[in-house]
Structure formats: C-alpha cells, structure tokens
Backbone as a chain_set.jsonl record, in Angstrom:
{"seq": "XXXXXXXXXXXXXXXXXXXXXXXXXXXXXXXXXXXXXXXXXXXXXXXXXXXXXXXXXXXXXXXXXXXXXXXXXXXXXXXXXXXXXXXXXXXXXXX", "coords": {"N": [[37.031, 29.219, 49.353], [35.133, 26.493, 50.674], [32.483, 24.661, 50.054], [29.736, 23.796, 51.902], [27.062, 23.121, 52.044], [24.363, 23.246, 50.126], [21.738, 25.147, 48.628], [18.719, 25.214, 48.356], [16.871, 26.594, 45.678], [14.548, 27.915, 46.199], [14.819, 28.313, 49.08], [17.354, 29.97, 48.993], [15.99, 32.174, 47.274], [14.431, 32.968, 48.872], [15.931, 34.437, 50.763], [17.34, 36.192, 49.594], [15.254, 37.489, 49.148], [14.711, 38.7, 51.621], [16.65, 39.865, 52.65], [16.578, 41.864, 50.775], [14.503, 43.121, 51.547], [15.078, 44.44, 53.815], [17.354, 45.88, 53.597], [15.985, 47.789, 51.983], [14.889, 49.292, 54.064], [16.193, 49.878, 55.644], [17.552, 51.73, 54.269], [15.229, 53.514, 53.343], [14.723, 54.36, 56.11], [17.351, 55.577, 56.639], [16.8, 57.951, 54.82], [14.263, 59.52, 55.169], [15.332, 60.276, 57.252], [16.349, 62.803, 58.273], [13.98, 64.438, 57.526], [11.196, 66.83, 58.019], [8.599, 65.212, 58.195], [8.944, 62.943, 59.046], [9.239, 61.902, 62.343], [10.907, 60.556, 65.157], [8.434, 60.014, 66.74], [6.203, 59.463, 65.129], [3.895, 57.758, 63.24], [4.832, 56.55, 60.741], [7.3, 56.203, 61.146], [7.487, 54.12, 63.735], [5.97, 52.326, 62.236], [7.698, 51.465, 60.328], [10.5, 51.111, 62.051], [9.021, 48.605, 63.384], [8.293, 47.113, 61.042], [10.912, 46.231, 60.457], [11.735, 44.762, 62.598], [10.482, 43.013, 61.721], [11.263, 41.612, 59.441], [14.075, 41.213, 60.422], [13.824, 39.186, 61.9], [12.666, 37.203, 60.724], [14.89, 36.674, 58.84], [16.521, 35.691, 60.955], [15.373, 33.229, 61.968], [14.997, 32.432, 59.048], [17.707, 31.32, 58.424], [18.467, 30.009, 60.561], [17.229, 27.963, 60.266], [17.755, 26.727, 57.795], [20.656, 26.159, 58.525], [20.561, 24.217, 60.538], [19.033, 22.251, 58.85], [20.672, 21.448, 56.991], [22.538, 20.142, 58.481], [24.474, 22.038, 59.684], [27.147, 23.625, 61.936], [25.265, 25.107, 64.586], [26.722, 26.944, 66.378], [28.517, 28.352, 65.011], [27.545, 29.868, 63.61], [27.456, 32.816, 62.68], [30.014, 32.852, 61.158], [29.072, 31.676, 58.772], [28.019, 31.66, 55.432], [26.555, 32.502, 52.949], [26.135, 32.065, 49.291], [24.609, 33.848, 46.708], [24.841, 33.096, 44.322], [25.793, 30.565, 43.601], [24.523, 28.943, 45.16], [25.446, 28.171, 47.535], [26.19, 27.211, 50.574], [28.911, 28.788, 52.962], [32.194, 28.285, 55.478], [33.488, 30.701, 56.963], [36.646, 32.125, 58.26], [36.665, 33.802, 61.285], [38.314, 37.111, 61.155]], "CA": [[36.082, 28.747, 50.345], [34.621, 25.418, 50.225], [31.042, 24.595, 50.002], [29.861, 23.13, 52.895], [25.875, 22.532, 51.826], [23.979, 23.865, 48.502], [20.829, 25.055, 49.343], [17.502, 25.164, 47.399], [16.461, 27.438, 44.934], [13.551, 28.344, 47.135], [15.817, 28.978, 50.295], [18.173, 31.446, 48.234], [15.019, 33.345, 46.782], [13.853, 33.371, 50.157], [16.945, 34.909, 51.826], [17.564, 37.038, 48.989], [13.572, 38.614, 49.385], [14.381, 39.149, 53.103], [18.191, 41.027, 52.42], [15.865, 42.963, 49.734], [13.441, 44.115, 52.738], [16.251, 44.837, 55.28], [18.128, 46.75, 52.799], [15.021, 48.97, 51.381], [13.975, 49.291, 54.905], [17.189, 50.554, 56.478], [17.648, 52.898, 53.06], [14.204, 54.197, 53.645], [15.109, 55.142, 57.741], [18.212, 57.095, 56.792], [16.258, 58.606, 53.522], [14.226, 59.925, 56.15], [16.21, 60.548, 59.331], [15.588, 64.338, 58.224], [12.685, 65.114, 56.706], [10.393, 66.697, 59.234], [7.035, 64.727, 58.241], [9.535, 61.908, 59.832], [9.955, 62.068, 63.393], [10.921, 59.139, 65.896], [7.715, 58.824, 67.249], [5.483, 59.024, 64.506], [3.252, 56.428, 62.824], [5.625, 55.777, 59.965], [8.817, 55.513, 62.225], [6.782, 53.132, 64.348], [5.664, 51.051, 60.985], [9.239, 50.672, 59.446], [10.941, 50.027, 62.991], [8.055, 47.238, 63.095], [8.811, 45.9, 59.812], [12.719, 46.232, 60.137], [12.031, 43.767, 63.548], [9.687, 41.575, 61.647], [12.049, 41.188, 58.899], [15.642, 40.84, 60.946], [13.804, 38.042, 62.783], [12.64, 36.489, 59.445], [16.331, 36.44, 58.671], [17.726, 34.87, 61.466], [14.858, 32.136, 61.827], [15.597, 31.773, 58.069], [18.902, 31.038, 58.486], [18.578, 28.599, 61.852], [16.041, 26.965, 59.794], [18.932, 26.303, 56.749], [21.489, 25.476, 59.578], [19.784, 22.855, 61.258], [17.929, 21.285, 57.571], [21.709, 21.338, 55.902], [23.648, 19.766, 59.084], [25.578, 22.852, 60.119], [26.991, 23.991, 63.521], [25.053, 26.399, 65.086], [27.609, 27.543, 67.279], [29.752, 28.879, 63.747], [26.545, 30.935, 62.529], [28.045, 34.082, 62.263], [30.646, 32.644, 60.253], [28.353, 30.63, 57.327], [27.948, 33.091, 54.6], [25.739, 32.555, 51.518], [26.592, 32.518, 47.786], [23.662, 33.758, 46.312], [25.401, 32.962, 42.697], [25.982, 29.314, 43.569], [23.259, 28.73, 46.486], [26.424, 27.388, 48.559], [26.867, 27.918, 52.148], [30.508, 28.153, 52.68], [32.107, 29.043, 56.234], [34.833, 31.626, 56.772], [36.958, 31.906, 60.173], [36.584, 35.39, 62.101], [39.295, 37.736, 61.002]], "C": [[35.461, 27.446, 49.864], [33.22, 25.505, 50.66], [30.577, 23.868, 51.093], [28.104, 22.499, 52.821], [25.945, 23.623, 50.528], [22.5, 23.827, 49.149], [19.292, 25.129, 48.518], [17.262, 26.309, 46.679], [15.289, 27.945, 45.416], [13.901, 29.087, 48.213], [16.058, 29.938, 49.796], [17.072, 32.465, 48.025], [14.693, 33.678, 48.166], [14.535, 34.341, 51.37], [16.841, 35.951, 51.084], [15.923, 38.29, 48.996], [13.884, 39.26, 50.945], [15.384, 39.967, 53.28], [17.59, 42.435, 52.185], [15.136, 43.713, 51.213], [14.425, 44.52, 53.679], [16.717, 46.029, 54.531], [17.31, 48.072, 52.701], [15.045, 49.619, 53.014], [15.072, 50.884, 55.852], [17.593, 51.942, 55.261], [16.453, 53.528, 53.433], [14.69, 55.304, 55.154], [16.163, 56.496, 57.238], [18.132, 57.789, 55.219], [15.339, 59.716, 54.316], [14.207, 60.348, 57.139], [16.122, 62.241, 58.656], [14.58, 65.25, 57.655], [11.729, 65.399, 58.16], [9.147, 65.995, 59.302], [7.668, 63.569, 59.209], [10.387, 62.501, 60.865], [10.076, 60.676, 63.979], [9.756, 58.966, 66.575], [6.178, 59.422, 66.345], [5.158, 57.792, 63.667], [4.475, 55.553, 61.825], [6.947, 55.485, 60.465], [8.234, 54.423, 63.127], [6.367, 51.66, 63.295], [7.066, 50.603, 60.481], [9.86, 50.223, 60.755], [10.094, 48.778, 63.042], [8.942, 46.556, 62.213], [10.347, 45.49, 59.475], [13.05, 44.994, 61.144], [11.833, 42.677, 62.833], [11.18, 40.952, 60.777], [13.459, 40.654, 59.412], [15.242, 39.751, 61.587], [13.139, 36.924, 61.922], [13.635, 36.001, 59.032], [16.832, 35.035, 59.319], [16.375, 33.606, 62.099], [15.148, 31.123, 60.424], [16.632, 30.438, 57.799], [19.192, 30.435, 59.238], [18.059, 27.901, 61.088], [17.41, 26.183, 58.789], [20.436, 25.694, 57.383], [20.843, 24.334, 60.057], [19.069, 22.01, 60.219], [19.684, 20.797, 57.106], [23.061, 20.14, 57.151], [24.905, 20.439, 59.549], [25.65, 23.209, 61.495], [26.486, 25.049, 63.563], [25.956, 27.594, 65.52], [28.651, 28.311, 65.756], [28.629, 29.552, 62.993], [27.036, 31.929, 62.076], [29.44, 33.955, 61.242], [30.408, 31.802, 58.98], [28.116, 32.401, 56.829], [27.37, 32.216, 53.159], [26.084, 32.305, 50.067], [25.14, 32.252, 47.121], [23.593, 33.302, 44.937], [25.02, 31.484, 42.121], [24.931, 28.527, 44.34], [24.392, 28.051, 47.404], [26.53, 28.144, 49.784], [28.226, 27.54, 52.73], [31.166, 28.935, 54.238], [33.764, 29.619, 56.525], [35.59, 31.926, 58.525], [36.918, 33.561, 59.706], [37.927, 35.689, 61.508], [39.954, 38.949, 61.881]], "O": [[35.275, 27.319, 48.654], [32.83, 26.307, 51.509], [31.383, 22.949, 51.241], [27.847, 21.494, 53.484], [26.813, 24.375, 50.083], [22.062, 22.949, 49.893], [19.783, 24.604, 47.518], [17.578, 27.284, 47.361], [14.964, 28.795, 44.587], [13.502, 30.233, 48.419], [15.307, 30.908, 49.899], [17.19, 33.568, 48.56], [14.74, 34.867, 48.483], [14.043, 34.805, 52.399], [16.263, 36.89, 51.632], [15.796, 39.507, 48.868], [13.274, 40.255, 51.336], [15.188, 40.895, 54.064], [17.748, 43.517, 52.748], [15.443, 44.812, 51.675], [13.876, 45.255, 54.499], [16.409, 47.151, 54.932], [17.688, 49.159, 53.139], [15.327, 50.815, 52.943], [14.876, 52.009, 56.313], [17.893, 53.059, 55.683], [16.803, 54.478, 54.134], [14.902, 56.516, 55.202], [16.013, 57.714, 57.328], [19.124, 58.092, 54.556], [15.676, 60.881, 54.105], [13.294, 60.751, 57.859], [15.056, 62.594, 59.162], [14.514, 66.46, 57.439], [11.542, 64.602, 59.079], [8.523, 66.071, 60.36], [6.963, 63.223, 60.157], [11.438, 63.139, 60.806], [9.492, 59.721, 63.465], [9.675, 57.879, 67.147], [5.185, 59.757, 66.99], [5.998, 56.926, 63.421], [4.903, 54.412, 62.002], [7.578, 54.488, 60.113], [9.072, 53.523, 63.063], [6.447, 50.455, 63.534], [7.384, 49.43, 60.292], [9.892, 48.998, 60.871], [10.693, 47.782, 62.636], [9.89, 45.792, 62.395], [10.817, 44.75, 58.61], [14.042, 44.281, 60.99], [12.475, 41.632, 62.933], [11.968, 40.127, 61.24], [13.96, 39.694, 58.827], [16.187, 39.079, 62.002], [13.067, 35.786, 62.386], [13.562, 34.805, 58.748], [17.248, 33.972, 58.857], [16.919, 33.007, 63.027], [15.381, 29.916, 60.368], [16.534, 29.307, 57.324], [20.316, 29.965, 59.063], [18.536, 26.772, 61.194], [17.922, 25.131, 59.171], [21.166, 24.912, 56.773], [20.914, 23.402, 59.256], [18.472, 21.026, 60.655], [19.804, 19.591, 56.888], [24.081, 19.577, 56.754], [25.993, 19.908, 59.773], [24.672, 23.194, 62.242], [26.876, 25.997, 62.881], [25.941, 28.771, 65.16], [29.713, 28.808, 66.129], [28.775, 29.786, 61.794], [27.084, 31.983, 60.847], [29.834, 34.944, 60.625], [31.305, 31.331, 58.28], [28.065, 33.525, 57.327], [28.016, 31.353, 52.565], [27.028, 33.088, 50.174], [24.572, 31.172, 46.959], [22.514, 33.117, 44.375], [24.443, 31.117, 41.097], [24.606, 27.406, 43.948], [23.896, 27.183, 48.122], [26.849, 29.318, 49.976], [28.633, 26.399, 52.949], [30.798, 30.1, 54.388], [34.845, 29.062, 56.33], [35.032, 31.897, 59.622], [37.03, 34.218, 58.671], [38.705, 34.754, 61.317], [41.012, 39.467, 61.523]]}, "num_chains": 1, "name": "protein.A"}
C-alpha cells in the first residue's frame, strides 16, 4: 500500500483514543446483553447507547476532518485506512 498522507502525532492519538472508546463501549454492551441489572431500556443502556453515538460521530468527524486537512477524496472514505504504526493514510480498493 502506498502512503498517500502522514498524519500528526496528535491526529493518530486522537483516532486511536476514539477506536479505544468504540471498542470498550461495544465490549461493555455485549458483556452485558445478559445480565438482568441490564435491560434495553434502562439508564445504563441509555448512557452507553449515548456514548457509543457520541463517540461513532467523533470518529467520522475525525476522520472528514483528516480527509479534507491531508487533500484526500472524500468520495474514497471508506477505502482510506490508517496505520497507526506509521501514522500513514494509505487507500485500498473495495474487494
């Protein structure tokens, strides 16, 4: 894959904190999904869906924001992909 921007050491931490909350968030739900103190319409199913919106829309503002600063097509978002190793955004065709 070739590199197509390099992105800040700020960005990366910043993506990589918001993966971290998606990840926990969605591990938490189906940690959860049977315990009876957790039902779908109590407080804490109401607080993590919340914070699972705030965060997925943290994401993908993120990530317009790093598209549009770096000179990338929008229209090929779903195919830019990250390297959290390298900070490179590198883009891959649909398979």
């Amino acid at each position: 894959m070739n590199a197509l921007a390099k992105i800040s050491k700020e960005e990366n931490e910043k993506m990589i904190d918001i993966i971290e909350d998606i990840n926990a968030l969605k591990v938490l739900t189906k940690t959860l999904a049977d315990n009876e103190v957790y039902e779908k319409n109590s407080e804490m199913y109401e607080k993590i869906k919340n914070d699972l919106k705030v965060s997925m829309s943290e994401y993908r503002n993120t990530w317009r924001n790093i598209i549009e600063k770096y000179g990338l097509d929008p229209e090929k978002g779903d195919n830019y992909v990250l390297n959290f190793d390298d900070r490179s955004v590198c883009y891959i065709e649909n398979q």
